[in-house]
C-alpha positions as MATLAB code, in Angstrom:
seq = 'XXXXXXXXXXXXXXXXXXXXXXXXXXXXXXXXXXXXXXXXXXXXXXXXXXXXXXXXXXXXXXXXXXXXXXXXXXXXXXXXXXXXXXXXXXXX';
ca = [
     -86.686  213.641  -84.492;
     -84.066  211.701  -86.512;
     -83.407  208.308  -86.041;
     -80.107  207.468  -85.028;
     -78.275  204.008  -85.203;
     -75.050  203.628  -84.358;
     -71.932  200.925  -84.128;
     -68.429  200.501  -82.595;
     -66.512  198.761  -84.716;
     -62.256  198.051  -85.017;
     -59.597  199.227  -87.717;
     -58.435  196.084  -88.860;
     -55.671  197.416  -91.497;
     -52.163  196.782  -90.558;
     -51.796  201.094  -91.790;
     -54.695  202.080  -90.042;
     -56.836  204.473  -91.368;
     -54.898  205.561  -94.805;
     -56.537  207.125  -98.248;
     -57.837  204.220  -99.535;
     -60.341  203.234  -97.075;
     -60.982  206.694  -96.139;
     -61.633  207.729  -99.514;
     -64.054  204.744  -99.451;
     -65.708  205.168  -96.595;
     -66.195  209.131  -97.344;
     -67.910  207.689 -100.837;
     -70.117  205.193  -98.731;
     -71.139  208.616  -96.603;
     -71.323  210.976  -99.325;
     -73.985  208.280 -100.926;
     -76.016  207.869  -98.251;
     -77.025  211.601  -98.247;
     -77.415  211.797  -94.157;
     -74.916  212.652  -91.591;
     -72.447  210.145  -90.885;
     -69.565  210.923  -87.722;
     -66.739  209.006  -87.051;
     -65.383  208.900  -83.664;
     -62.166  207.890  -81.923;
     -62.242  207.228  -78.066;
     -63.283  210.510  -76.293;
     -62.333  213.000  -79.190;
     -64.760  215.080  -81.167;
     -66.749  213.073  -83.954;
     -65.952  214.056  -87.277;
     -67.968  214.007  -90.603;
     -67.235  210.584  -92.606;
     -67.732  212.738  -95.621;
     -64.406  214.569  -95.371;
     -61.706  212.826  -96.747;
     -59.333  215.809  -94.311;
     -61.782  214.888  -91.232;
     -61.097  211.348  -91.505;
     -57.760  211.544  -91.947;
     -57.056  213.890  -88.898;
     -58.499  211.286  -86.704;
     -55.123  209.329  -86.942;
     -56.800  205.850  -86.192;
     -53.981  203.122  -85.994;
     -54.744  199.303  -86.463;
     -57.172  197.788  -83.607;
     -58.676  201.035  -82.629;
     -62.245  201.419  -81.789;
     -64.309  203.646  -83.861;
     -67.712  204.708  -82.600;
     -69.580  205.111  -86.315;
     -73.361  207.505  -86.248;
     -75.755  207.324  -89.262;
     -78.706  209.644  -88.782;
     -81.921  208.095  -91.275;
     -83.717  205.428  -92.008;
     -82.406  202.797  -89.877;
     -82.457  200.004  -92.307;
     -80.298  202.058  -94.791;
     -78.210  202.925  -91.705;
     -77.415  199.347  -91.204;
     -76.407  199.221  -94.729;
     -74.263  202.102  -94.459;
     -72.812  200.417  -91.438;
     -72.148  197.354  -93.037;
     -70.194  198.794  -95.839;
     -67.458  200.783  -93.757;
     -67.605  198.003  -91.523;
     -66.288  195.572  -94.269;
     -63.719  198.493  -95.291;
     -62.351  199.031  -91.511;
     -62.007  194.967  -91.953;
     -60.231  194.785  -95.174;
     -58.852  198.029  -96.182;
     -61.742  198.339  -99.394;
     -65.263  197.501 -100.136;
];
């Protein structure tokens, strides 16, 4: 079975979820190689590595995102770590 490690964690740009940290975050995904989701409150998750995905989810400033990385778990904490600090600041 594949491990699974996963973290809520807050939009903390004043625009929300726009292209630059989406684009980011869809690198961070893209890089890791496993499936990352991205969810919003009780809506479907989508893949972090579609730029379109991502920005369909709308997210607005202080949301909650529930964020899935299937692997390894300690290069799903990294992967973690890295959108975390772009949900916080807006880039890596």
């Amino acid at each position: 079975s594949i491990a699974m490690t996963e973290r809520r964690m807050h939009v903390g740009t004043a625009n929300g979820l726009h292209a630059r940290p989406i684009a980011d975050i869809a690198r961070i995904a893209l890089a890791h190689g496993a499936r990352v989701t991205v969810q919003l409150g009780a809506g479907d998750p989508v893949d972090a590595a579609s730029i379109l995905e991502l920005m369909n989810l709308g997210a607005a400033q202080g949301d909650e995102l529930r964020v899935v990385v299937d692997g390894d778990a300690q290069d799903a904490e990294r992967v973690l770590d890295s959108i975390a600090t772009v949900l916080a600041s807006g880039s890596l």
